[in-house]
N, C-alpha and C positions, 0 to 999 in steps of 0.2 A: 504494500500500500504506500505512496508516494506520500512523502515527509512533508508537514504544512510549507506552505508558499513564502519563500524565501524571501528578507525585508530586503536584501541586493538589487532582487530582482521588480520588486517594488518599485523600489527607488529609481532603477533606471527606465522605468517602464513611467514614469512621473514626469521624470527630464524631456522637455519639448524639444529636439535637436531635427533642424532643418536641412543638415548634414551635409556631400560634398553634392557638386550638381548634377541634376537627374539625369538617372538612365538616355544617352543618345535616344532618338527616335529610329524605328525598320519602319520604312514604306509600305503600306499596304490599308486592310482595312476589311472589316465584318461587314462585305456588302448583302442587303437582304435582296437574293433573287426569290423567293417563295413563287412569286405568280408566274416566271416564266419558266419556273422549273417542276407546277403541276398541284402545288402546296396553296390552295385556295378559302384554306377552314375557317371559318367565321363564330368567333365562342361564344355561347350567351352562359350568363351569370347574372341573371336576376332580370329588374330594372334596372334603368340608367341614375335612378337618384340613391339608389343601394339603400333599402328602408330597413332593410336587415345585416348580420353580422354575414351570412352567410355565401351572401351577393359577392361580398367586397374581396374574398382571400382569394377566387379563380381557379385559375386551372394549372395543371403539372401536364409533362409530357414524358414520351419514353423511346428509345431508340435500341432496338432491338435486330436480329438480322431473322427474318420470319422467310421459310422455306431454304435454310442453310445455301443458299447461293452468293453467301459472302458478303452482301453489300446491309447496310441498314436502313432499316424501316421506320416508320415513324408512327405511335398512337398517342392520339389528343384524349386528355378527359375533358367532359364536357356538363355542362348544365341546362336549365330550364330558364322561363320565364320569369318563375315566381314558385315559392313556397306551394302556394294554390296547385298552380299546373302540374308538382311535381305530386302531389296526394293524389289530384285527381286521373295522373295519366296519361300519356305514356312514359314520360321520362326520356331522356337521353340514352343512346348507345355509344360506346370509343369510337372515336375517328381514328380511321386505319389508312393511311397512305404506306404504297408500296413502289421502291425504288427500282429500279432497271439496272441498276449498277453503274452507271453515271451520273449518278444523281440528279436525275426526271424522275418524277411520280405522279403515281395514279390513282386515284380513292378504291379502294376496294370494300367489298363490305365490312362489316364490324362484325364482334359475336351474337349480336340482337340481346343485348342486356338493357337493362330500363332502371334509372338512377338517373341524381345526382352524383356526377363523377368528380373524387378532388387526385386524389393520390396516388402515382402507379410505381410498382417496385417491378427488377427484369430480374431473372435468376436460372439458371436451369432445375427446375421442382424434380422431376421424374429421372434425370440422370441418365437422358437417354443422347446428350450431345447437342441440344438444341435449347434455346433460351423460351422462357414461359413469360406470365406476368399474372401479378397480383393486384387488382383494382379495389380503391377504398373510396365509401362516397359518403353522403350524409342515409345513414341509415343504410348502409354497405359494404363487403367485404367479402371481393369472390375469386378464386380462384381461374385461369385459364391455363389450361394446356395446348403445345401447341404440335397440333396432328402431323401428319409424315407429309402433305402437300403446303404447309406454310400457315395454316386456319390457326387463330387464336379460337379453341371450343371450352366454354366451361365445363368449368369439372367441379368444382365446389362452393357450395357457400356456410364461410366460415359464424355468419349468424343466425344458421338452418337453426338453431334449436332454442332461440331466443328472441320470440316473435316480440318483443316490447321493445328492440335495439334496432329492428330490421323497421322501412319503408318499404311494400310491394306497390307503386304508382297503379292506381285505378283501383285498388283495393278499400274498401270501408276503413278505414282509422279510429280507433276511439281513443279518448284522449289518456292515454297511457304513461309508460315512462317516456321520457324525449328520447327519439333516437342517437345510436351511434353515430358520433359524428369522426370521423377518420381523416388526416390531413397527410403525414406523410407515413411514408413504408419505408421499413430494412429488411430484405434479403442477409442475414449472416449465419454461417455456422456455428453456434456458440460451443456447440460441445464439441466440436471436429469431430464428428463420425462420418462425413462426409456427406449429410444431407438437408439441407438449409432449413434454417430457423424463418423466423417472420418475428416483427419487433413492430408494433402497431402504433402508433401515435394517432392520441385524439386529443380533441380540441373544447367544447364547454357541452351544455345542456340548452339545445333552443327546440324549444313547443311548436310544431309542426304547423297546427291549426289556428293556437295562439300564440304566435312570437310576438315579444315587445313593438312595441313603437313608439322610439323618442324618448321614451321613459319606462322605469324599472316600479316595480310593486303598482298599488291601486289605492285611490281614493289620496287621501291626506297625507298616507304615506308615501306617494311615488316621486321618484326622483327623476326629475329630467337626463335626458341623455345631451349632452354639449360636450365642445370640444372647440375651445377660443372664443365661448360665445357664441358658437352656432352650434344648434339640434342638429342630433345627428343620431346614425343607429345607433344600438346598444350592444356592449359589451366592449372586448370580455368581461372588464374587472365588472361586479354584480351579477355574474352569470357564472351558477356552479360550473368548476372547470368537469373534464372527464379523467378518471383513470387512464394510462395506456397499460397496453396489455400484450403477452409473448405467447407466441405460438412454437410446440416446440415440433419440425418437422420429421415426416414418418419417412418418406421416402414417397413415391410416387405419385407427388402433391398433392398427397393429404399430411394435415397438420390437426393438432389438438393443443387445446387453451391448456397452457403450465403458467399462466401467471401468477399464482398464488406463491408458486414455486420460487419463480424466477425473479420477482420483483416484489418480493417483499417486505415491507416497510415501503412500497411507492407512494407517494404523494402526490395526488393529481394533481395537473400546471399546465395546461393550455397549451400542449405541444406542437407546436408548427413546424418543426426541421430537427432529422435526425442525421447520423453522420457515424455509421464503425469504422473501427480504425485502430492499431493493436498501441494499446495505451506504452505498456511495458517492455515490448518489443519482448514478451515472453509466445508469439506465436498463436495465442486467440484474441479474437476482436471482440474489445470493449466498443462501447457507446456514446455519443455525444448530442444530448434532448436538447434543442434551442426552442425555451416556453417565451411566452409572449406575456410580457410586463411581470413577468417573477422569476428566482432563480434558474436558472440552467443546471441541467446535470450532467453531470460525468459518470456514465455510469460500468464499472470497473467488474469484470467477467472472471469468473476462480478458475474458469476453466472447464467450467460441468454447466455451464449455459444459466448461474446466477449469479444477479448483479447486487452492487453497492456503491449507491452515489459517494463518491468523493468528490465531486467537484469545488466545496470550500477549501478543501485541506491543497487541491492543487490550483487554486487560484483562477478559476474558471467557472464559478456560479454567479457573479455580478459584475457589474463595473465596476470601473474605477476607483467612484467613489461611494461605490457598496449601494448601487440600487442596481433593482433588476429591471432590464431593458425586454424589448419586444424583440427576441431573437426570431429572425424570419428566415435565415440559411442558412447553410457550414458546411464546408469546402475544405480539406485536408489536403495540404503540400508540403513538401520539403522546400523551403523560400531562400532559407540561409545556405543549403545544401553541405550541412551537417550531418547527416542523417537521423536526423530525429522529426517528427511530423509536426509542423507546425499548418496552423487552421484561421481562416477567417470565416465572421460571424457574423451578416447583416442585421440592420436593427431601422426601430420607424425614423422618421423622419425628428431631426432634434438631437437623435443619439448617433454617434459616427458607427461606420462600419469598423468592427474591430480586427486587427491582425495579434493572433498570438503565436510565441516560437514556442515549440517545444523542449524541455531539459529533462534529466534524468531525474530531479526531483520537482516537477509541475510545469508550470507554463509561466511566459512572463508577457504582460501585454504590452506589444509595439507599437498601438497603434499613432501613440503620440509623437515616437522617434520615428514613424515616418510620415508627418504631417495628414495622417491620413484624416484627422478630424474635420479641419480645415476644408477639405473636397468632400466628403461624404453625409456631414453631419444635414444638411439641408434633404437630405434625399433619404423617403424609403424606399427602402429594398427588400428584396426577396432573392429569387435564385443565386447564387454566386458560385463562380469556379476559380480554382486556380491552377491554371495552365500554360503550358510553352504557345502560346498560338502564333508566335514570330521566329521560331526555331535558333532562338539564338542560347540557347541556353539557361535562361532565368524564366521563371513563374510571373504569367501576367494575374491582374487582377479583373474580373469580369463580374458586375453587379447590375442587376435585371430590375429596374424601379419603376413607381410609379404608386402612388398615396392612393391611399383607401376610402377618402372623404371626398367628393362631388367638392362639398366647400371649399375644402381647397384654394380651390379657384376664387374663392371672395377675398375681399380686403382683409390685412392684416394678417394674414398665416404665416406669412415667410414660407410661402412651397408653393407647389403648382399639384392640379390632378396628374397630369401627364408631365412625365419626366421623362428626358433621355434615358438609355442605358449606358455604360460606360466603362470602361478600360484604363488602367492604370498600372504602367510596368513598375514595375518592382526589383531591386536589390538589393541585397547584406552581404556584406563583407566582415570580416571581423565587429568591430564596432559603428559601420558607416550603415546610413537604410537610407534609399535612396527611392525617391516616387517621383512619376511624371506620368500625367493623363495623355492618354491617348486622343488627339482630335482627328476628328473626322475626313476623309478625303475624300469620301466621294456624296454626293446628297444622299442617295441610297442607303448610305450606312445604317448599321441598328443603332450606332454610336448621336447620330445626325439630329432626329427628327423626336418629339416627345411621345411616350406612348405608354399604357398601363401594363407594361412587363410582368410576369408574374412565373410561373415556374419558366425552366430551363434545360435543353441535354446538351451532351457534347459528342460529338463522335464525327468522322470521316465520310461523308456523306460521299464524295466523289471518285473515293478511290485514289487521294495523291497523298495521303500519308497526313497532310494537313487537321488539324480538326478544326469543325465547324460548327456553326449554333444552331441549332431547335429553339425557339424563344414562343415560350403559347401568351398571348396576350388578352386581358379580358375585355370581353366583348368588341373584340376587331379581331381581325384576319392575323393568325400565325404569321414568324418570320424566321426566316433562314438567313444566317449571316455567314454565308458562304467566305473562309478561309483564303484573305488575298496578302497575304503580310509575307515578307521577307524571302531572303532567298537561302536562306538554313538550308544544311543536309538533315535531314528526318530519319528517323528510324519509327516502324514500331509493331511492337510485340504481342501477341495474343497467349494466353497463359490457358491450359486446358489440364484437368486432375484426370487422375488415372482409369479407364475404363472399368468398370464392374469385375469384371472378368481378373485385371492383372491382379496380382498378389501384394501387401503391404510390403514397401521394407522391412527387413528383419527386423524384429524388437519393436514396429512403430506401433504405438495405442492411436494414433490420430489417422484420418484420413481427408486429405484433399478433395473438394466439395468436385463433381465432374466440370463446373465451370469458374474451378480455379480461384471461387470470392476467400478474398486475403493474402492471396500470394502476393509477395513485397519483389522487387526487381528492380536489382541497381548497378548502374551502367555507366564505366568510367570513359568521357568521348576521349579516342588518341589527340595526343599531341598537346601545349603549354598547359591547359585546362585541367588537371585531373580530377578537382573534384566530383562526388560523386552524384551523379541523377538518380533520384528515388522515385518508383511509381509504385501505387497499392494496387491491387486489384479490389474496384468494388464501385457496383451501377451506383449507389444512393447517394446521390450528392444533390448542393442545393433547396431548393422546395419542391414536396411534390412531384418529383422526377426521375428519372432512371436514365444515365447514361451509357453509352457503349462501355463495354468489359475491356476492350482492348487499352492497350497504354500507348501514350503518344509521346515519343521524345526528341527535344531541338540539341540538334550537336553544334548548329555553330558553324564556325568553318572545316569540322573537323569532317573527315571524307570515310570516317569509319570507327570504332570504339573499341579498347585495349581491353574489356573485360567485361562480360554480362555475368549477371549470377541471380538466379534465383531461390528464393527461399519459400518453399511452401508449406502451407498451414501444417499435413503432417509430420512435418521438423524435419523434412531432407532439405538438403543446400546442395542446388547444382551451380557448378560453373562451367560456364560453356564459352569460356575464351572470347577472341578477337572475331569481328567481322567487317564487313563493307555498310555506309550509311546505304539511304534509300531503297530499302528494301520493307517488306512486311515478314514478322516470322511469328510460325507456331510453333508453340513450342508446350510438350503434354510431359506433366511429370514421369521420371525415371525413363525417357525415351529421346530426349534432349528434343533438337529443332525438325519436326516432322511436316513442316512448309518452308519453303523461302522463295516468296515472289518478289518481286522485284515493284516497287509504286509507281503508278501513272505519271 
């Protein structure tokens, strides 16, 4: 268990240091082709004056490769008009776009599911070499498998036996408990037996039939809803939050509720963004809850799939100045390229986006040594990554915004509804941190124009090694922020666990999940540079979203890399030597690189 929060690190995590001058700029630029490339989906999320809590949080998305022909796909969650529409019928189904392998797409059908869709996790459930997804809505939580032609088909619903948590649209309602409300999904193996968990985050308690408006309780007692002066929906804070809850997986995606198990002593907190990620570098993945206006947790894994928040002792449940913030996403990288994982955390508007590094005993927050207050603090946000997307070797910073109040837009807020999204490179060198935003080059950019950004994926849409953005935006048309930055050599790697069939290594208790969630891979590029590039394997990142599995790394100038090694969950460490940049590899535990193509 990590030693409370070091006052060093306090201290220097205090010191506002504007440090030497920003990262040079690489040319290029997150242009949104969406419409010419076949990506036309238009989300709805309530009304447009958001009368509810529910309206305002939106959509996630998920990028998955559906009919194993290599390239990835894209599915939307989606919503309704109104509370009303969604009792009465039919509800929404996922939006399914499918890629060509060039990155054009096509709408294809969906599974014919009927919800409010928030949340989607991608994993391989059944272990049969092909990726699934787990969808979570308001009053939902269902499983898909995905058949030997590329079909996302359900296969389960994990609140079959708790009709008071489920919404069936067009079904009678009586006024019962409020439904489940689920916001984001993790796919992890907590106990490495090789067959993924589910780690469920939810969000508050809102009355189906009667949700507030404007104001909490009745008669003398009710409390207006405001925010600067203006009426606005309600919640969360006066809206009982919900538990989350873990699922512990069986194998053939089916799962069973072990929460009681596995999170006990939980405290329910308005969960909106989760984030595994192996805390201790002991080989299982621990957890990181970013709740919304109260503590955050950290929640630390023994190894047998239960948890225990430490987040106070490792300096990660509040801010700075010990209030709890509206965590709305969390993004794991190695920034300092130390090897240890360091994470940023978005938050509302007012409170900056936080960067924190990671140490052997907690974390220390950066965000003031790298002026990040200053650029973020006016903007909320949601999704966020931290990625190579200029291939020069350092972690960009990528935050998906846009305020949740219509008001907004009135006098006096200091914000706007619609806000850009935005890009900020990023460096650490021993003691220097170094930030400079990305501006825009082309009008197109996602970077450009303001918009209500809300979830977020990453992955390689085209095939050149580059990664690219999935951006689902509420109530407007998706965007694609097609990959034009720099001219890096690229490398990258696809990590796959052992077939059913092969045999454990000798002595191992643990086994590697078939789609590799947790394998760590780190890659020294040849020549002056040695330090080393860290990537995790694992979709959940951001809000509400599921990114590609694969890993994407910027060498820089270097034209190829002195040493790849991975270390997979059930504690074998391969090293697979030297290779050539620009290529794509697979690579399946205890069988080393069993692909090497070469990228477009």
């Amino acid at each position: 268990m990590p030693v409370p929060y070091p006052l060093v690190l306090l201290a220097l995590a205090l010191a506002a240091c504007s440090g030497p001058p920003a990262p040079s700029p690489t040319q290029g630029d997150l242009r949104d082709e969406a419409i010419e490339r076949g990506v036309v989906h238009h989300n709805r999320s309530g009304k447009a004056d958001k009368t509810t809590i529910l309206e305002a949080n939106g959509p996630g998305v998920a990028l998955l490769d559906l009919g194993r022909d290599g390239d990835l796909d894209v599915v939307f969650s989606d919503g309704v008009g109104s509370l009303a529409e969604l009792v009465a019928g039919p509800g929404a189904d996922l939006i399914v776009y499918e890629n060509d392998g060039a990155g054009r797409f096509r709408r294809v059908a969906g599974p014919g599911l009927c919800g409010w869709w928030t949340g989607l996790a991608v994993g391989d459930l059944d272990g049969d070499g092909d990726a699934d997804l787990v969808a979570g809505g308001f009053g939902a939580l269902r499983v898909l498998l995905q058949d030997s032609d590329g079909t996302l088909v359900p296969h389960g619903d994990l609140l079959a036996g708790e009709p008071n948590l489920r919404i069936v649209p067009g079904a009678p309602r009586a006024p019962l408990a409020p439904p489940l409300w689920v916001t984001s999904l993790a796919l992890l193996d907590a106990d490495r037996d090789g067959a993924l968990d589910l780690y469920v985050g939810c969000y508050l308690e809102l009355d189906p039939l009667r949700p507030p408006l404007r104001e909490l309780g009745e008669g003398a007692l009710a409390v207006p809803c405001s925010w600067k002066g203006y009426d606005v929906f309600c919640g969360p804070h006066g809206m009982p939050p919900q538990p989350d809850r873990f699922y512990r997986g069986l194998g053939g995606g089916n799962f069973r509720d072990e929460s009681a198990r596995a999170l006990g002593g939980h405290v329910a907190s308005y969960t909106l963004a989760l984030a595994p990620f192996d805390l201790e570098g002991d080989g299982d993945l621990d957890l990181y809850v970013a709740n919304d206006s109260v503590a955050n947790l950290l929640l630390q894994n023994d190894g047998q799939g239960v948890f225990t928040d430490v987040a106070y002792s490792a300096g990660v449940a509040l801010s700075m100045d010990g209030r709890g913030e509206a965590g709305m996403g969390v993004a794991f990288g190695d920034i300092d390229r130390d090897g240890d994982l360091d994470f940023a955390l978005t938050n509302f508007s007012g409170e900056p986006t936080a960067v924190y590094f990671g140490h052997a005993r907690g974390f220390s927050n950066e965000t003031f040594r790298f002026g990040l207050q200053r650029e973020s603090a006016p903007l909320l946000s949601w999704s966020v990554h931290l990625e190579d997307f200029d291939a020069d070797g350092e972690l960009e910073l990528f935050t998906a915004n846009g305020h949740v109040y219509p008001q907004a837009d009135l006098v006096d807020t200091g914000t706007r509804y619609l806000q850009p999204d935005t890009l900020w490179r990023l460096s650490a060198r021993g003691d220097e941190r170094r930030l400079a935003r990305v501006q825009p080059t082309d009008a197109r950019s996602v970077l450009a124009s303001p918009s209500g950004s809300r979830g977020s994926a990453l992955g390689d849409l085209d095939g050149d090694g580059a990664p690219d953005l999935v951006i689902a935006r509420i109530d407007a048309p998706a965007a694609l922020g097609m990959n034009r930055f720099g001219s890096g050599h690229r490398l990258v790697v696809r990590c796959e666990g052992p077939r059913a069939s092969e045999r454990l290594a000798d002595g191992a208790t643990a086994r590697t999940s078939a789609d590799a969630t947790g394998a760590r891979v780190e890659l020294v590029p040849e020549g002056a540079d040695a330090r080393v590039l860290l990537r995790t394997v694992a979709t959940t990142v951001g809000f509400q979203s599921a990114s590609a599995s694969e890993l994407y790394f910027g060498l820089g100038p270097a034209r190829g890399y002195a040493r790849l090694t991975i270390r997979w969950p059930s504690g074998r460490v391969e090293e697979l030597g030297a290779g050539e940049a620009g290529r794509r590899l697979t690579v399946r535990e205890g069988r080393g690189i069993v692909r090497d193509e070469p990228l477009r």
